[in-house]
Short mmCIF file of the C-alpha atoms (twelve columns), coordinates in Angstrom:
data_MODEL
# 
_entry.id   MODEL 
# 
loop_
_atom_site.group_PDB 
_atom_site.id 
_atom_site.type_symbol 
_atom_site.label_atom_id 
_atom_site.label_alt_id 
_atom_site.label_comp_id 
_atom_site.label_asym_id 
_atom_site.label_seq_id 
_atom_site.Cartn_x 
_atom_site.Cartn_y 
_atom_site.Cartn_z 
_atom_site.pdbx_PDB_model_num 
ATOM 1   C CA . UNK A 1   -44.350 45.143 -45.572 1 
ATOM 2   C CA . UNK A 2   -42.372 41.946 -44.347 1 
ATOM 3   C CA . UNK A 3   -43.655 39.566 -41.941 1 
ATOM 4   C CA . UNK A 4   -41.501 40.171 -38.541 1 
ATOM 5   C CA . UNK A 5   -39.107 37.350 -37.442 1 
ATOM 6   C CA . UNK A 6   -39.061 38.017 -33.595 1 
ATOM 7   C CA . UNK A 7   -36.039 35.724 -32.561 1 
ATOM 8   C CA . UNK A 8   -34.901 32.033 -32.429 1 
ATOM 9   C CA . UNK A 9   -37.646 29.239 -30.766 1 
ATOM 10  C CA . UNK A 10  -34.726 28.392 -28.322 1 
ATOM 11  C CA . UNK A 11  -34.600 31.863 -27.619 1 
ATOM 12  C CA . UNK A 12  -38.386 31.662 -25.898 1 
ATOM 13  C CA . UNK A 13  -38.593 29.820 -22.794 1 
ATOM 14  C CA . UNK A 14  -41.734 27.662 -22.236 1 
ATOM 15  C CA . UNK A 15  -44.986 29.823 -20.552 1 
ATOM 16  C CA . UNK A 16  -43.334 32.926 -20.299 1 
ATOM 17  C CA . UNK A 17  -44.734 35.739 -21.912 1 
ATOM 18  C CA . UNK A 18  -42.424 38.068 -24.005 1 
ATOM 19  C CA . UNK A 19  -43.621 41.350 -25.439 1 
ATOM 20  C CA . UNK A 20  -42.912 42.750 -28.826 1 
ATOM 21  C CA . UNK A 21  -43.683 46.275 -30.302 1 
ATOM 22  C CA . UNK A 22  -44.751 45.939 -34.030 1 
ATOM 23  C CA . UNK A 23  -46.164 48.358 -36.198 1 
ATOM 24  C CA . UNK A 24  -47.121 50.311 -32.950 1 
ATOM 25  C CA . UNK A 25  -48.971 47.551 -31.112 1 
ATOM 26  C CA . UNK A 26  -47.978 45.694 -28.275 1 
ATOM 27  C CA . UNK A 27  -48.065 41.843 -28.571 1 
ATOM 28  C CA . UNK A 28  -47.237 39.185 -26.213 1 
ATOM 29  C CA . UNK A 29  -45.819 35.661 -27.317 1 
ATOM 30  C CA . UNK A 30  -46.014 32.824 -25.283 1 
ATOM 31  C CA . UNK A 31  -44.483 29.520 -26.068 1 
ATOM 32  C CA . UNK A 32  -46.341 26.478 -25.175 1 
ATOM 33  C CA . UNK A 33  -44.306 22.738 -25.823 1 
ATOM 34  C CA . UNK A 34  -44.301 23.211 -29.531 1 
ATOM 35  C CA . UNK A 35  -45.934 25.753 -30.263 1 
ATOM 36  C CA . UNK A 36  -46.496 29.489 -30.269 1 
ATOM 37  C CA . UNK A 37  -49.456 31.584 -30.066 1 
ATOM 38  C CA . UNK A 38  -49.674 35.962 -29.877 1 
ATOM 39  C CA . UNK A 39  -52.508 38.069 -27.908 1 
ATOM 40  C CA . UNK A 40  -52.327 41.885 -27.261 1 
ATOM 41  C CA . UNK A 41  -50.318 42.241 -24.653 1 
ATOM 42  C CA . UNK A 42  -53.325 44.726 -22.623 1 
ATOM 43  C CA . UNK A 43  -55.681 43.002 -20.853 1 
ATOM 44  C CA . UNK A 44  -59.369 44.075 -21.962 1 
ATOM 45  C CA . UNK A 45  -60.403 44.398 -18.203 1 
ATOM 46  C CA . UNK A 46  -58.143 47.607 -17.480 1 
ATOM 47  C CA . UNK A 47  -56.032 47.784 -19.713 1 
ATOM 48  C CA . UNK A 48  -52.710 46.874 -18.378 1 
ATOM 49  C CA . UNK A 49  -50.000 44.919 -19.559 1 
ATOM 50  C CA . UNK A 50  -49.899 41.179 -19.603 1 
ATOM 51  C CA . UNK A 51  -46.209 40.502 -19.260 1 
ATOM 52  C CA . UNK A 52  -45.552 39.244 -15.782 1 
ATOM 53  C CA . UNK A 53  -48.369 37.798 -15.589 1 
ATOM 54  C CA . UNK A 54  -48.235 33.441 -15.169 1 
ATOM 55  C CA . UNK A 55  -49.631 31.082 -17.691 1 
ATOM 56  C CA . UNK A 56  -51.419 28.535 -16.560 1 
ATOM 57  C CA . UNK A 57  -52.575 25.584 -18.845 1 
ATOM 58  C CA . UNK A 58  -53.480 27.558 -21.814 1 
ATOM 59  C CA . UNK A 59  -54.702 30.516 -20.293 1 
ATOM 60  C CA . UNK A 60  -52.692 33.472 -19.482 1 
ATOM 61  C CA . UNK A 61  -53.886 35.008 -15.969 1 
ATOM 62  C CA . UNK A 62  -53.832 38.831 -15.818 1 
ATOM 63  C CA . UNK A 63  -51.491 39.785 -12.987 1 
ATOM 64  C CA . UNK A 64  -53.757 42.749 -11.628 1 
ATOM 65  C CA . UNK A 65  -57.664 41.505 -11.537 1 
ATOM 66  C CA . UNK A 66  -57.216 37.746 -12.007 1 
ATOM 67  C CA . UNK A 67  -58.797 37.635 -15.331 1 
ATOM 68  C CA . UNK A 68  -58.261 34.733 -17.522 1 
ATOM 69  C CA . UNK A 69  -57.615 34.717 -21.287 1 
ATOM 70  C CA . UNK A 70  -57.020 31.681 -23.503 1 
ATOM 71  C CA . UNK A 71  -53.919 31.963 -24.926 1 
ATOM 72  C CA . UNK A 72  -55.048 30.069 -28.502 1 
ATOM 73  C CA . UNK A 73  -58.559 32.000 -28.777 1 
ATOM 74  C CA . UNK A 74  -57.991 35.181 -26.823 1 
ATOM 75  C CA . UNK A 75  -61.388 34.252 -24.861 1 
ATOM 76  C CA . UNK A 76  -61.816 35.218 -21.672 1 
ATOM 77  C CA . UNK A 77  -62.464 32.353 -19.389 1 
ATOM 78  C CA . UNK A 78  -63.144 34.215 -15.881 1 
ATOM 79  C CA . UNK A 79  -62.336 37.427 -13.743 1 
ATOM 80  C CA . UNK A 80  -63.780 40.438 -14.379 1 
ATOM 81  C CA . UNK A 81  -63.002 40.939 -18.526 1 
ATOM 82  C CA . UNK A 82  -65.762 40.515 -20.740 1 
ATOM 83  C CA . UNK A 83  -63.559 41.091 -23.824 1 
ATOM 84  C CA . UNK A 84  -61.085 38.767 -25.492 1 
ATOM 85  C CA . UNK A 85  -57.740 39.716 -26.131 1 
ATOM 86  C CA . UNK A 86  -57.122 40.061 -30.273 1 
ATOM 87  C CA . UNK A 87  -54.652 37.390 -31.497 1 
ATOM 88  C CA . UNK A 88  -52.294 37.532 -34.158 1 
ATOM 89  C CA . UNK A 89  -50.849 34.453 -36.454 1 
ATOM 90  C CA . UNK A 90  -47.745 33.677 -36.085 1 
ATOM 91  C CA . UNK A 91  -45.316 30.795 -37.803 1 
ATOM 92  C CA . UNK A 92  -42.028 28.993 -37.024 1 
ATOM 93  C CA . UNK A 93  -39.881 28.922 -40.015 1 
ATOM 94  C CA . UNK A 94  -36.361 27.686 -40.686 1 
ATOM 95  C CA . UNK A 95  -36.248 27.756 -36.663 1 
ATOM 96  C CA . UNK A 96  -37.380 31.487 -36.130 1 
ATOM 97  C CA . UNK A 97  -40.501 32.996 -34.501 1 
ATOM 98  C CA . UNK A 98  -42.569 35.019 -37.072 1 
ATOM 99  C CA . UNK A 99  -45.268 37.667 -36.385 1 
ATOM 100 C CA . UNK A 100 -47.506 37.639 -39.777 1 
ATOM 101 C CA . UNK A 101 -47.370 41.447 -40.742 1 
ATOM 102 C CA . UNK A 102 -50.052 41.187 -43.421 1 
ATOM 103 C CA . UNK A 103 -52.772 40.732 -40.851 1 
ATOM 104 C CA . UNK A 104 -51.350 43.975 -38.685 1 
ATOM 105 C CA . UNK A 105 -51.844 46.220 -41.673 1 
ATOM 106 C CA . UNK A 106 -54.611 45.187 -42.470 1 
ATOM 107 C CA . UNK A 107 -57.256 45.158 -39.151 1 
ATOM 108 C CA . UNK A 108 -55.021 48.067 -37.586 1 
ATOM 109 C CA . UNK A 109 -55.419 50.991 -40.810 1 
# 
């Protein structure tokens, strides 16, 4: 299965989260300067998605409880999760935002 190109980086606006749906699983993207990192877009607290919710440094805040993830580790960094959030590799190539398919298939089956 091919990795998933996801759209252009001018396409992604900085610290807003976007959600994709690949392989059945629900993954938010965040751009940050330069960069671009993916979590699952459900918070580990309740379960409820991220998108919406602000980014603040490098942690994404969780709209509902308060809970803060790092957006590079998945870790969460206060608020009532426990949990991290998975994270998923992801490249920029030839200008375009790729999800990394290879790693879905494989933790997911």
């Amino acid at each position: 299965m091919p990795d998933h190109t996801i759209g252009k980086v001018e396409e992604f606006f900085p610290r807003v989260l976007r959600a994709f749906e690949l392989d059945g699983i629900s993954i938010a993207v965040v751009r940050m300067d330069d960069r671009f990192y993916a979590v699952s877009n459900y918070c580990s607290h309740m379960g409820v998605e991220l998108i919406g919710s602000p980014v603040e440094g490098m942690d994404v805040i969780c709209w509902w409880h308060g809970s803060s993830f790092n957006i590079a580790t998945g870790d969460p960094n206060g608020g009532p999760a426990a949990d991290p959030l998975r994270t998923y590799p992801i490249r920029v190539e030839d200008g375009n935002v790729v999800l990394v398919t290879p790693d879905l298939v494989q933790r997911t089956s």
